[in-house]
PyMOL Python script that loads the backbone (N, CA, C, O; Angstrom):
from pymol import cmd

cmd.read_pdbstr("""\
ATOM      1  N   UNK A   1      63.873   0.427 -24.558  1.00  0.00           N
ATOM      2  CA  UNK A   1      63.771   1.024 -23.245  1.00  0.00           C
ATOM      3  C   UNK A   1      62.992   0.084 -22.331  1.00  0.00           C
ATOM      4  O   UNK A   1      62.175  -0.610 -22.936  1.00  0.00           O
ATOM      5  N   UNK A   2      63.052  -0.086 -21.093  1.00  0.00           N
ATOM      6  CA  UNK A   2      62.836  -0.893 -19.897  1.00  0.00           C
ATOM      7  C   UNK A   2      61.876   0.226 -18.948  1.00  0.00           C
ATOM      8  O   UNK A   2      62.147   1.415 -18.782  1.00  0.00           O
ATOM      9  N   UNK A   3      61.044  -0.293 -18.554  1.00  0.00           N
ATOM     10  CA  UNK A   3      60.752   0.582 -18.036  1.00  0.00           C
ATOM     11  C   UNK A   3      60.792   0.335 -16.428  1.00  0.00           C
ATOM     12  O   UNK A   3      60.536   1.285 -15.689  1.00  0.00           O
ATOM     13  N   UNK A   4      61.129  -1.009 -15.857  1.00  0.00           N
ATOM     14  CA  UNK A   4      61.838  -1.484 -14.903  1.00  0.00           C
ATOM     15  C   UNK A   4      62.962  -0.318 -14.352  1.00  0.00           C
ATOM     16  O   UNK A   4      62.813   0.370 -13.342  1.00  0.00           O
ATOM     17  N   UNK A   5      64.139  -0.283 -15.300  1.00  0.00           N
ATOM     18  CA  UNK A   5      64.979   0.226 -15.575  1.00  0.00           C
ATOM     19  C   UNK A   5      64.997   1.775 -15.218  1.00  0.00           C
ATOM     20  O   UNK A   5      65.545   2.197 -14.200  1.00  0.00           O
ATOM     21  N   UNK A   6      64.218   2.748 -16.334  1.00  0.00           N
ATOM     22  CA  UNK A   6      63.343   3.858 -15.941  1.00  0.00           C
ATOM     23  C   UNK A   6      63.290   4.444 -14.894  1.00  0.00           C
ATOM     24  O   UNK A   6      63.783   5.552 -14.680  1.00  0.00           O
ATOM     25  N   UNK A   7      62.530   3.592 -13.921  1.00  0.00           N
ATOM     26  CA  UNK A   7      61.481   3.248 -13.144  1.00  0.00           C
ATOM     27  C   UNK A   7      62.994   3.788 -11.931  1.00  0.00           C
ATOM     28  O   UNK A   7      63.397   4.933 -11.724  1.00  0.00           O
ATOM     29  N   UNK A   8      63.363   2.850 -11.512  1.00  0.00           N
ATOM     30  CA  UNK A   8      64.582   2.692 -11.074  1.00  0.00           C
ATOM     31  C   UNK A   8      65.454   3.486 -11.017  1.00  0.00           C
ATOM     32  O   UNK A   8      66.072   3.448  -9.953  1.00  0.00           O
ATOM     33  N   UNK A   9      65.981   4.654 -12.158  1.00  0.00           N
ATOM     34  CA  UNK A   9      66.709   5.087 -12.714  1.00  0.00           C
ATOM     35  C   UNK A   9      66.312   6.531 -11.965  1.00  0.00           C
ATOM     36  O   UNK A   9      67.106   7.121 -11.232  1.00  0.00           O
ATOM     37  N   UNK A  10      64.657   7.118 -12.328  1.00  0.00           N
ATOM     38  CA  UNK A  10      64.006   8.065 -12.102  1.00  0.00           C
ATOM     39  C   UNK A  10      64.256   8.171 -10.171  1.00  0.00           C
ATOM     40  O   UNK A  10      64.678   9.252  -9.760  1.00  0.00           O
ATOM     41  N   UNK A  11      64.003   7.140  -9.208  1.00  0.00           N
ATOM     42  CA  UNK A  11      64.538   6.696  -8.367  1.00  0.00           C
ATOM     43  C   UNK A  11      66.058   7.625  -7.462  1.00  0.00           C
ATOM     44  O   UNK A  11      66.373   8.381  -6.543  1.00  0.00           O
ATOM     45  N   UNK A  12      66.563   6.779  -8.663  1.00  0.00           N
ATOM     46  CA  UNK A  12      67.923   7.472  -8.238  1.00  0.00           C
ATOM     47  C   UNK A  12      68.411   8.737  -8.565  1.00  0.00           C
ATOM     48  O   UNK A  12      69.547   9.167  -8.363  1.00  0.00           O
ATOM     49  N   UNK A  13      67.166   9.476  -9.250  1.00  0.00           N
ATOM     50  CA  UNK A  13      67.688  10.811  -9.843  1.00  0.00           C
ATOM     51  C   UNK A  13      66.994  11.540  -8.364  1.00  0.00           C
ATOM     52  O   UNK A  13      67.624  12.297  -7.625  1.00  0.00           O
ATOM     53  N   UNK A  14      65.753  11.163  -8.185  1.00  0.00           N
ATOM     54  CA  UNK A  14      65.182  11.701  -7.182  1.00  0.00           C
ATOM     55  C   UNK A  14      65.872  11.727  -5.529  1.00  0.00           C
ATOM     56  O   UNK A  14      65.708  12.518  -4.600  1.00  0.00           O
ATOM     57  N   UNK A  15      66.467  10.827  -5.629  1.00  0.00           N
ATOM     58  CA  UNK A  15      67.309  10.278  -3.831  1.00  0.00           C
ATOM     59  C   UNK A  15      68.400  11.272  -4.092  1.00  0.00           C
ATOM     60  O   UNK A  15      68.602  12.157  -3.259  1.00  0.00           O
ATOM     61  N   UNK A  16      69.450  11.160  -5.689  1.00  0.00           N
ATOM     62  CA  UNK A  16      70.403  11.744  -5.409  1.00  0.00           C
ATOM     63  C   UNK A  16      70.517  13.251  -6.462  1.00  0.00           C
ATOM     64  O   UNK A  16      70.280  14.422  -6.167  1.00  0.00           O
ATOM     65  N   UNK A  17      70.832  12.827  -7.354  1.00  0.00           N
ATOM     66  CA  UNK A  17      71.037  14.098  -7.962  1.00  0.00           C
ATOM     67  C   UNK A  17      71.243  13.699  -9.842  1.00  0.00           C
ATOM     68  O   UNK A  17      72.122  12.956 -10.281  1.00  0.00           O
ATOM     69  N   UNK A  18      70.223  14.393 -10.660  1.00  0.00           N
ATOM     70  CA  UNK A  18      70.629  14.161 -12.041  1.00  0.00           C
ATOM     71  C   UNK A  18      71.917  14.482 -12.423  1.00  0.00           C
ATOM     72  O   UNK A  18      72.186  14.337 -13.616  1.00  0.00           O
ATOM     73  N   UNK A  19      72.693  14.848 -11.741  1.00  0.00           N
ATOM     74  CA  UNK A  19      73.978  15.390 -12.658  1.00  0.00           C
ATOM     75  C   UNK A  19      74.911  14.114 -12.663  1.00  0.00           C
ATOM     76  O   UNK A  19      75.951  13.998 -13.312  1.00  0.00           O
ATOM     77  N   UNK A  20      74.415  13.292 -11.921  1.00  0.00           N
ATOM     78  CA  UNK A  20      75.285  11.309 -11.791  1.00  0.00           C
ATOM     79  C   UNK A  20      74.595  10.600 -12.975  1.00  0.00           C
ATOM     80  O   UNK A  20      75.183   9.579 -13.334  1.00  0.00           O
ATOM     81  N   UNK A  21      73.519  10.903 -13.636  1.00  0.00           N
ATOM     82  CA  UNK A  21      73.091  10.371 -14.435  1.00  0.00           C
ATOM     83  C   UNK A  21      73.578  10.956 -15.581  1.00  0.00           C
ATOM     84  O   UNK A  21      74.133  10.240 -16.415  1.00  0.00           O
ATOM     85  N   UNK A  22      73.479  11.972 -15.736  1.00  0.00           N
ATOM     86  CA  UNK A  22      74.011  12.933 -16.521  1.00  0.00           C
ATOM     87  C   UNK A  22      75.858  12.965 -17.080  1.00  0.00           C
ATOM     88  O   UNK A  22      76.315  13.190 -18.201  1.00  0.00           O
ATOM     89  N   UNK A  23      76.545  12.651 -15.820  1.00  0.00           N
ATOM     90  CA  UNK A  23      78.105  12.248 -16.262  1.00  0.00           C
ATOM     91  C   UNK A  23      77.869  10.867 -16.624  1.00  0.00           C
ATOM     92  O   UNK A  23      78.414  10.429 -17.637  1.00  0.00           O
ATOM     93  N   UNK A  24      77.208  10.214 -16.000  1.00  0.00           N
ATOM     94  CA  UNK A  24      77.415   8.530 -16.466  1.00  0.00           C
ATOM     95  C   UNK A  24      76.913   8.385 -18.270  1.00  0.00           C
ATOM     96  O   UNK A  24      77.452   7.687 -19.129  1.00  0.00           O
ATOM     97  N   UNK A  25      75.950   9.128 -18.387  1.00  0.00           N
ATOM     98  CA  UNK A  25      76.096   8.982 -19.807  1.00  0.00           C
ATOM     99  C   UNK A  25      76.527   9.429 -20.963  1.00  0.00           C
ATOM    100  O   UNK A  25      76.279   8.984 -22.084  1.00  0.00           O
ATOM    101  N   UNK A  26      77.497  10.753 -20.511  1.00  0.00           N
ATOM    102  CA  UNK A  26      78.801  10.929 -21.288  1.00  0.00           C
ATOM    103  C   UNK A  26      80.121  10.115 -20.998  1.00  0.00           C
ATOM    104  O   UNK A  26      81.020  10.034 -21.835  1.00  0.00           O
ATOM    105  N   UNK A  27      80.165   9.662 -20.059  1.00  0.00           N
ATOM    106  CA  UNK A  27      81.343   8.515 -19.890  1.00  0.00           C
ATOM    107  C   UNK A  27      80.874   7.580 -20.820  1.00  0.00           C
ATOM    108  O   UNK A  27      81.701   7.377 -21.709  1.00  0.00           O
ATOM    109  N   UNK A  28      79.441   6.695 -20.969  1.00  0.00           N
ATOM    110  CA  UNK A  28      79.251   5.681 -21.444  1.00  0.00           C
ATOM    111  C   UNK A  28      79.422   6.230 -23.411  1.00  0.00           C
ATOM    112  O   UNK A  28      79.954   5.539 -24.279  1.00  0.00           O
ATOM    113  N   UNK A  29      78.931   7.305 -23.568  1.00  0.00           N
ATOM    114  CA  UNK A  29      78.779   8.140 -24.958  1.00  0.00           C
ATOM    115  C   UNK A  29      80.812   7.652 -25.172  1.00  0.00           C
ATOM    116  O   UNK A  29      81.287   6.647 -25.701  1.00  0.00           O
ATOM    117  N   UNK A  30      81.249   8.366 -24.778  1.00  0.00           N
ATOM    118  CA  UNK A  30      83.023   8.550 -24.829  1.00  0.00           C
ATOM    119  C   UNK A  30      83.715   7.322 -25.196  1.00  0.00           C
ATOM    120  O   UNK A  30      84.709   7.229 -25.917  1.00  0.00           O
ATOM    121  N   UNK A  31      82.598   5.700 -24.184  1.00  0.00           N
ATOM    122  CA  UNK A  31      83.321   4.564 -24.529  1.00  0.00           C
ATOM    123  C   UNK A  31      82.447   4.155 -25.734  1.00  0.00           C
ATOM    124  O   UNK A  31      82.786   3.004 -26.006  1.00  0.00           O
ATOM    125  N   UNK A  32      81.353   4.613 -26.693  1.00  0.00           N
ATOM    126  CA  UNK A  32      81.139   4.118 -27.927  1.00  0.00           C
ATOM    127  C   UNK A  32      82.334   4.196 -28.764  1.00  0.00           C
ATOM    128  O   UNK A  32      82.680   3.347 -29.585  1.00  0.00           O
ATOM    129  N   UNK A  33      83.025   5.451 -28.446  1.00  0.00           N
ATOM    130  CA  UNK A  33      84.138   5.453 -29.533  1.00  0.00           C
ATOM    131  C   UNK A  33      85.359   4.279 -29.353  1.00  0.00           C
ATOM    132  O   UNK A  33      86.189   4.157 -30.254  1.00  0.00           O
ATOM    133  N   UNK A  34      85.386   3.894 -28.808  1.00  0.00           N
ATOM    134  CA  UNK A  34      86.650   2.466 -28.564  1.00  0.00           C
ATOM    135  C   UNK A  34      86.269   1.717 -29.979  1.00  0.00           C
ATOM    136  O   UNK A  34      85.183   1.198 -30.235  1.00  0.00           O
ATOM    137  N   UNK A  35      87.354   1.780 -30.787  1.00  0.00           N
ATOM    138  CA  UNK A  35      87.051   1.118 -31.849  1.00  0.00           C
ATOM    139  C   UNK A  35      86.675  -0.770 -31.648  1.00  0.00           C
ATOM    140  O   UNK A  35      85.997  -1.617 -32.231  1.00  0.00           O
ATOM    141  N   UNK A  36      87.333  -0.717 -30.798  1.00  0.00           N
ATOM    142  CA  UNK A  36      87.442  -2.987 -30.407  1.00  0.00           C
ATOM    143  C   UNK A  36      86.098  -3.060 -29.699  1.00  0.00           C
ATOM    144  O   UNK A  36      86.052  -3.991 -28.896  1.00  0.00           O
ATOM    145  N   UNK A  37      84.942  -2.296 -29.785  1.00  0.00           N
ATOM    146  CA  UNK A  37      83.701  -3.091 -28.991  1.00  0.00           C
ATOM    147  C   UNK A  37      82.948  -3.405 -29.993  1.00  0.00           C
ATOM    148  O   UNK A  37      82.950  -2.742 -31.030  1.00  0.00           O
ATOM    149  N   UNK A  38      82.161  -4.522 -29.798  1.00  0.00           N
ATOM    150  CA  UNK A  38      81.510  -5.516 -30.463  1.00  0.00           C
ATOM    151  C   UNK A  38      80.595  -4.741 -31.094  1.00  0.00           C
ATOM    152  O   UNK A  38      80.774  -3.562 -30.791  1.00  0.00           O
ATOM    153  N   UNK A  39      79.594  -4.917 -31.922  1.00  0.00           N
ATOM    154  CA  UNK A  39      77.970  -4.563 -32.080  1.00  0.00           C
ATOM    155  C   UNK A  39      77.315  -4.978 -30.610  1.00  0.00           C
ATOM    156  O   UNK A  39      76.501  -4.203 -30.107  1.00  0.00           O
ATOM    157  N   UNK A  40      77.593  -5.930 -30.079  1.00  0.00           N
ATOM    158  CA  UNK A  40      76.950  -6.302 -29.176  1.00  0.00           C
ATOM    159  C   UNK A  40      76.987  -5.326 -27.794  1.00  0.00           C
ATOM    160  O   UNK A  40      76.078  -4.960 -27.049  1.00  0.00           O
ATOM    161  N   UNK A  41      78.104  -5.130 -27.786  1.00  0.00           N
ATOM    162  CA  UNK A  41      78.413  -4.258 -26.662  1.00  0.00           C
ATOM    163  C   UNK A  41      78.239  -2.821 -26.937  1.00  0.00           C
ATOM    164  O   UNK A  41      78.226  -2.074 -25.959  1.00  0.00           O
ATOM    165  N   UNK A  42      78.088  -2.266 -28.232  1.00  0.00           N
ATOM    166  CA  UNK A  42      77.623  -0.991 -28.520  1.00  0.00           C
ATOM    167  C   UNK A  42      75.766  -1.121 -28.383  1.00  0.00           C
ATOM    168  O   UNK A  42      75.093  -0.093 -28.308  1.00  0.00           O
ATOM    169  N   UNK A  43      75.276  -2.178 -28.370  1.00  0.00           N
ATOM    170  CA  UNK A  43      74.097  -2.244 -28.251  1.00  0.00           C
ATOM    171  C   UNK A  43      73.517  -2.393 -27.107  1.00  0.00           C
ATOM    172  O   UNK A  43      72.296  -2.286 -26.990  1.00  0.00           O
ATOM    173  N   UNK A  44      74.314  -2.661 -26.116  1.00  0.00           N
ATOM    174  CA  UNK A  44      74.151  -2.605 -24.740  1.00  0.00           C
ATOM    175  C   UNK A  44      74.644  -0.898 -24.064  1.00  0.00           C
ATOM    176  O   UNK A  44      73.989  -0.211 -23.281  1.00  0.00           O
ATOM    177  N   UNK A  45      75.692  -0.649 -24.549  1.00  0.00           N
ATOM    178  CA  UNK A  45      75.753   0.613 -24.301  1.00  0.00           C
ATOM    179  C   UNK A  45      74.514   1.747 -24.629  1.00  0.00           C
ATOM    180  O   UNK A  45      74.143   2.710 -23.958  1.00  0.00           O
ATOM    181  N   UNK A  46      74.166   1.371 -25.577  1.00  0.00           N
ATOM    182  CA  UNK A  46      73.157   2.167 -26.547  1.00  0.00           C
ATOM    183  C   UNK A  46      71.901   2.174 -25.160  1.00  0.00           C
ATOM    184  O   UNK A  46      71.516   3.097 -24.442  1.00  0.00           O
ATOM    185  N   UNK A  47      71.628   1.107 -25.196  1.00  0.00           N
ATOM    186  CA  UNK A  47      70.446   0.853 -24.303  1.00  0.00           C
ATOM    187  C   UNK A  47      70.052   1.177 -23.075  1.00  0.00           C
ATOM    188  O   UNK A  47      68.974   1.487 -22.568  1.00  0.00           O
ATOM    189  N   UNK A  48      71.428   1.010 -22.602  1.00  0.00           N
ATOM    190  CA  UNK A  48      71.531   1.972 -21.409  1.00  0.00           C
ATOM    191  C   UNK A  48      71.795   3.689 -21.390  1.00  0.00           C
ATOM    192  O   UNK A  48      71.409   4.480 -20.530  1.00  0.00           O
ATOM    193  N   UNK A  49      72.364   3.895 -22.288  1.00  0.00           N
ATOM    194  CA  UNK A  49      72.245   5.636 -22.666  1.00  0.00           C
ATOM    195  C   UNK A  49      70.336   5.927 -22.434  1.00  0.00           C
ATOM    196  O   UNK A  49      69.726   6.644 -21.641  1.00  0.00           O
ATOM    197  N   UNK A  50      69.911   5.084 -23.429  1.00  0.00           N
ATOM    198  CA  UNK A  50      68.480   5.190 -23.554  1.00  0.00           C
ATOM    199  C   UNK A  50      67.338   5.380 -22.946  1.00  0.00           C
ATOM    200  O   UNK A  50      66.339   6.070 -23.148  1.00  0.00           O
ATOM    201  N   UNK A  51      67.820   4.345 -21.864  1.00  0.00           N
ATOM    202  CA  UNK A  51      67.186   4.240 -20.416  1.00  0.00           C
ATOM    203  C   UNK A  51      67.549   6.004 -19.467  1.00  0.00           C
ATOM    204  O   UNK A  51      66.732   6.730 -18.901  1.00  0.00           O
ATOM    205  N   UNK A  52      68.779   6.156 -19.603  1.00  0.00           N
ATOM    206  CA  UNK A  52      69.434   7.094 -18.489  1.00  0.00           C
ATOM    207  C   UNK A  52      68.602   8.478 -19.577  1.00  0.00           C
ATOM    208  O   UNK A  52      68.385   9.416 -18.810  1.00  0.00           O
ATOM    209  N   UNK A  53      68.228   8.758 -20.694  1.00  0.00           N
ATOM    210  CA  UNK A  53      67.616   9.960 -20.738  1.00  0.00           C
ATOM    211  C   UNK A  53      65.535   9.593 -20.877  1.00  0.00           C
ATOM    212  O   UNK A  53      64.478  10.205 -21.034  1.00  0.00           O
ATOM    213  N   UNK A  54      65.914   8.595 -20.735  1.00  0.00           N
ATOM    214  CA  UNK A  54      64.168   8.880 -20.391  1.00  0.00           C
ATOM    215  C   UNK A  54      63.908   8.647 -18.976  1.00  0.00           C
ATOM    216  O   UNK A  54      62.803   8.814 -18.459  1.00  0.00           O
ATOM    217  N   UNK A  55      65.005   8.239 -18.332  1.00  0.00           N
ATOM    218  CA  UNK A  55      64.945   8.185 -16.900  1.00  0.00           C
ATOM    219  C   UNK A  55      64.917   9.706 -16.671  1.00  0.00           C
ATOM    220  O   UNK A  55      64.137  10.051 -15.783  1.00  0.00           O
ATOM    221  N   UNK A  56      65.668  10.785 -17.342  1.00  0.00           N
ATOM    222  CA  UNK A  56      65.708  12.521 -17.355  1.00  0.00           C
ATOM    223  C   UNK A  56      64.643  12.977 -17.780  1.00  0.00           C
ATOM    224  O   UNK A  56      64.297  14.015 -17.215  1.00  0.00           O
ATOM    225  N   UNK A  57      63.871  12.543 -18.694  1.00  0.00           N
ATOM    226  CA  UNK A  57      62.808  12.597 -19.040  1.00  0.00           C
ATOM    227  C   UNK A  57      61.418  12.754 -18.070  1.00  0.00           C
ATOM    228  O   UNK A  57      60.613  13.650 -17.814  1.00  0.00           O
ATOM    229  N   UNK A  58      61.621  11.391 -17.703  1.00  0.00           N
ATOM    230  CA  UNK A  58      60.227  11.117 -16.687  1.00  0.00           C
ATOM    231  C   UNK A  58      60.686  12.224 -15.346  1.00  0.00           C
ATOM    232  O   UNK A  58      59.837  12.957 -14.838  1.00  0.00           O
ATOM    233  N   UNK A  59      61.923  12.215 -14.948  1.00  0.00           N
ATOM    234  CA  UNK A  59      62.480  13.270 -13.870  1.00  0.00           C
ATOM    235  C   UNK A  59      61.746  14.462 -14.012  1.00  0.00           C
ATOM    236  O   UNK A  59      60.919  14.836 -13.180  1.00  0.00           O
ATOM    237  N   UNK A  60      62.037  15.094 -15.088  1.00  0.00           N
ATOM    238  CA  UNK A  60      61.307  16.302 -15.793  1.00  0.00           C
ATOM    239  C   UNK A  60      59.767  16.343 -15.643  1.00  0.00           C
ATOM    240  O   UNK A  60      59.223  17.101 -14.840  1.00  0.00           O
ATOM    241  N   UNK A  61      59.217  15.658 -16.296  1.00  0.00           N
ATOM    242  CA  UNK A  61      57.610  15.498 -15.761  1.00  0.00           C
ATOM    243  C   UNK A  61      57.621  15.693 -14.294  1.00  0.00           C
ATOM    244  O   UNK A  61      57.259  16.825 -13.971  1.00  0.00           O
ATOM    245  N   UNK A  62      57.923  14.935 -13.349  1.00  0.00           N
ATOM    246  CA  UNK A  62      57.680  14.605 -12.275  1.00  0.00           C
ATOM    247  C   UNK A  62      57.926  15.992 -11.638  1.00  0.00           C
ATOM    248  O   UNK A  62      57.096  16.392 -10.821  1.00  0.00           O
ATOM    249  N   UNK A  63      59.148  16.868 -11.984  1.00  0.00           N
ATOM    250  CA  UNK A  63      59.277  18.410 -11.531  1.00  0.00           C
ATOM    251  C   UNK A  63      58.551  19.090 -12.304  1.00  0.00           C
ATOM    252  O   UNK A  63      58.765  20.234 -11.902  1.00  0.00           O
ATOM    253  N   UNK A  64      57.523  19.199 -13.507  1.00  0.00           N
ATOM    254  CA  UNK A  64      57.030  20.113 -13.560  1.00  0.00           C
ATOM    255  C   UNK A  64      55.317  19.483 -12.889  1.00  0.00           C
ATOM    256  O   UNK A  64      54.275  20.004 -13.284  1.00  0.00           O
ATOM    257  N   UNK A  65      55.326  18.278 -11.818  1.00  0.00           N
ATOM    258  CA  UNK A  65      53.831  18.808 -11.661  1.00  0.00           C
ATOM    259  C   UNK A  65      53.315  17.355 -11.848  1.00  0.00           C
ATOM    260  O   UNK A  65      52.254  17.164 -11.254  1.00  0.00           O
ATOM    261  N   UNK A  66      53.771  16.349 -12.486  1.00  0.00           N
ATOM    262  CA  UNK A  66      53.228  15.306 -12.866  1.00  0.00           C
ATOM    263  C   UNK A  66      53.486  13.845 -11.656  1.00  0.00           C
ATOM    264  O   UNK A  66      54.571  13.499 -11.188  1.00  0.00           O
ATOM    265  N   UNK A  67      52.187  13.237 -11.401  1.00  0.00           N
ATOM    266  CA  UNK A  67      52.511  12.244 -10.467  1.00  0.00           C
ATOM    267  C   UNK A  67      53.767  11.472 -10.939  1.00  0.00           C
ATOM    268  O   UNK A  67      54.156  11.709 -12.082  1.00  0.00           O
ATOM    269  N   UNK A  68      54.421  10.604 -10.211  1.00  0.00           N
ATOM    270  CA  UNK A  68      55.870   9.647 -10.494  1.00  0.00           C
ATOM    271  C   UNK A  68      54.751   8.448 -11.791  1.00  0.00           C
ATOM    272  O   UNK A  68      54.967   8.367 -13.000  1.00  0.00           O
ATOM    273  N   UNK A  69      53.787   7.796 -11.122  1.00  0.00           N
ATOM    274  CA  UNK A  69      53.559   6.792 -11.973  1.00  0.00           C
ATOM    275  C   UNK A  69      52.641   7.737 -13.127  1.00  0.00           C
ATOM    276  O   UNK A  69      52.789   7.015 -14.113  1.00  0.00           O
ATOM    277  N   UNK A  70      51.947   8.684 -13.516  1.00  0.00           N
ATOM    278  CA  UNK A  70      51.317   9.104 -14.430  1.00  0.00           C
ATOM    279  C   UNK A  70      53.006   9.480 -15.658  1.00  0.00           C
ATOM    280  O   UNK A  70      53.254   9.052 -16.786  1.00  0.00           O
ATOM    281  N   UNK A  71      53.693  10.286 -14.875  1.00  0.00           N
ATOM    282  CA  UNK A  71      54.717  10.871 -15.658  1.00  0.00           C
ATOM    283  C   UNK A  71      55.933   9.707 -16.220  1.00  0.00           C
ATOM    284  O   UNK A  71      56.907   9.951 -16.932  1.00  0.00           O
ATOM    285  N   UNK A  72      55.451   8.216 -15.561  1.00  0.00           N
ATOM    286  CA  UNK A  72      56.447   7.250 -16.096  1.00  0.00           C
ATOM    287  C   UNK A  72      55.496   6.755 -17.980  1.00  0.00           C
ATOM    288  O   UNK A  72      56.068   6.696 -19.069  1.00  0.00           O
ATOM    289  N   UNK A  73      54.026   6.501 -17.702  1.00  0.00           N
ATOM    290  CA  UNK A  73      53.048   5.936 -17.999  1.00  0.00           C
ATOM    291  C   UNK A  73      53.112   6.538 -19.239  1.00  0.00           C
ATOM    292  O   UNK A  73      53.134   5.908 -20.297  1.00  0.00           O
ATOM    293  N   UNK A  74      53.158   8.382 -19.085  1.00  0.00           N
ATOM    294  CA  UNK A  74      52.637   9.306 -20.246  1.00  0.00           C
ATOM    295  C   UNK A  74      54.350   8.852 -21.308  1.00  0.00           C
ATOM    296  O   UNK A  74      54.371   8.556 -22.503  1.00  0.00           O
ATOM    297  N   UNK A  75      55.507   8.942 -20.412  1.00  0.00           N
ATOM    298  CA  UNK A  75      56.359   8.454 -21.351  1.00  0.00           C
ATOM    299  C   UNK A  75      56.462   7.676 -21.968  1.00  0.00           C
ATOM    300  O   UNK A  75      56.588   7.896 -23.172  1.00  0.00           O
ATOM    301  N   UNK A  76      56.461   6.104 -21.369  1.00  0.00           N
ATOM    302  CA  UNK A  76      56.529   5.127 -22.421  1.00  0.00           C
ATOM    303  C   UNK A  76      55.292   4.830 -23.551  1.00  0.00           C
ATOM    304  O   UNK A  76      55.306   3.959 -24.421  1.00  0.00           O
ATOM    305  N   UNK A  77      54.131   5.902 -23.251  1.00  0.00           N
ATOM    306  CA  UNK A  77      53.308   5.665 -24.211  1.00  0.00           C
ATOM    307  C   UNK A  77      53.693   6.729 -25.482  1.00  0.00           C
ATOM    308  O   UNK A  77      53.159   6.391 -26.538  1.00  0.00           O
ATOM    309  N   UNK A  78      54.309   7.635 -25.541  1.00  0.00           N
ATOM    310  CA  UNK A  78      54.913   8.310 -26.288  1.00  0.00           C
ATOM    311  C   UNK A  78      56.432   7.742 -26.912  1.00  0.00           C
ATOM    312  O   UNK A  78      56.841   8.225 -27.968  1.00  0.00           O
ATOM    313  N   UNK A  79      56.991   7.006 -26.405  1.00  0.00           N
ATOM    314  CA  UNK A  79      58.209   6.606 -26.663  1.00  0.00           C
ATOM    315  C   UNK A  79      57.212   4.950 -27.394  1.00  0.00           C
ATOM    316  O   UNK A  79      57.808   4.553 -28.395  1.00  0.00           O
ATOM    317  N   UNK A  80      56.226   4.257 -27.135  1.00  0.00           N
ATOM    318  CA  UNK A  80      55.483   3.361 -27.905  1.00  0.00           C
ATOM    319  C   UNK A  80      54.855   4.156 -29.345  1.00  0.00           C
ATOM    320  O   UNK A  80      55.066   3.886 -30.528  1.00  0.00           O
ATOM    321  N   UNK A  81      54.275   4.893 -28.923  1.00  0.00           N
ATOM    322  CA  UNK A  81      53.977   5.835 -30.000  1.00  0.00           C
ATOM    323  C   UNK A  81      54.752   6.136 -30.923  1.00  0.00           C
ATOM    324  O   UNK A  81      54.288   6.342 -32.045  1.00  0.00           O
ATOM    325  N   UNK A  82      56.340   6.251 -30.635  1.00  0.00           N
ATOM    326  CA  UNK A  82      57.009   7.042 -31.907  1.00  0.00           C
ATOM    327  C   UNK A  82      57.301   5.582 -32.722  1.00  0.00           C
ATOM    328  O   UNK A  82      57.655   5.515 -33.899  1.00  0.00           O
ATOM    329  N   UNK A  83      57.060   4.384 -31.780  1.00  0.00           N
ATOM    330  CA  UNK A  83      57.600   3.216 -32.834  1.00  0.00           C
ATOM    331  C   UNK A  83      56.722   2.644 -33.774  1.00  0.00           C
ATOM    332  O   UNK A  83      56.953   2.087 -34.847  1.00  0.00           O
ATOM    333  N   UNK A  84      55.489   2.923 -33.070  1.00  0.00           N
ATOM    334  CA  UNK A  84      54.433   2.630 -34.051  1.00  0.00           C
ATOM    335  C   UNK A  84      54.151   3.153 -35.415  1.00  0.00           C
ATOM    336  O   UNK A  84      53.528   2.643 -36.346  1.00  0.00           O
ATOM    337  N   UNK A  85      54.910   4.566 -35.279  1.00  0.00           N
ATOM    338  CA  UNK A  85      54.804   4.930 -36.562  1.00  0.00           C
ATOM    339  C   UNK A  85      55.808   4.854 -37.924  1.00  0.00           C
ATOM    340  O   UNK A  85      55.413   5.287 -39.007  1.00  0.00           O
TER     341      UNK A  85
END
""", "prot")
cmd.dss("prot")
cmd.show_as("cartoon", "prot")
cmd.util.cbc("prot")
cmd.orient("prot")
């Protein structure tokens, strides 16, 4: 996860509307199944799925109450957290 990306992402949920984030990553889910894409390109897909629900994520914080940069901050330290273990 990027938090550039995130960052960005959270952005565009706020200007426009989660439900664009939300179809874009069942379109992107739909093209994992194409049997002819690489590892490489399933790993790019992957990554960007990844980004687009913690971008829903931090969205969520931010509507129940949480500043934009505290509610980006508290995520990726929890999403650092789960790798550490």
């Amino acid at each position: 996860m990027k938090l550039p990306v995130i960052k960005h992402l959270t952005s565009f949920i706020e200007e426009n509307d989660q439900d664009y984030v939300l179809e874009t990553i069942e379109t992107l889910e739909a093209l994992t199944e194409v049997p002819s894409l690489k590892d490489e390109e399933l790993d790019v897909i992957g990554e960007l799925i990844s980004n687009m629900y913690g971008a829903i994520e931090v969205d969520k914080m931010i509507k129940d109450g949480a500043p934009k940069k505290e509610a980006l901050n508290n995520f990726m330290k929890r999403v650092l957290g789960s790798i550490d273990k």
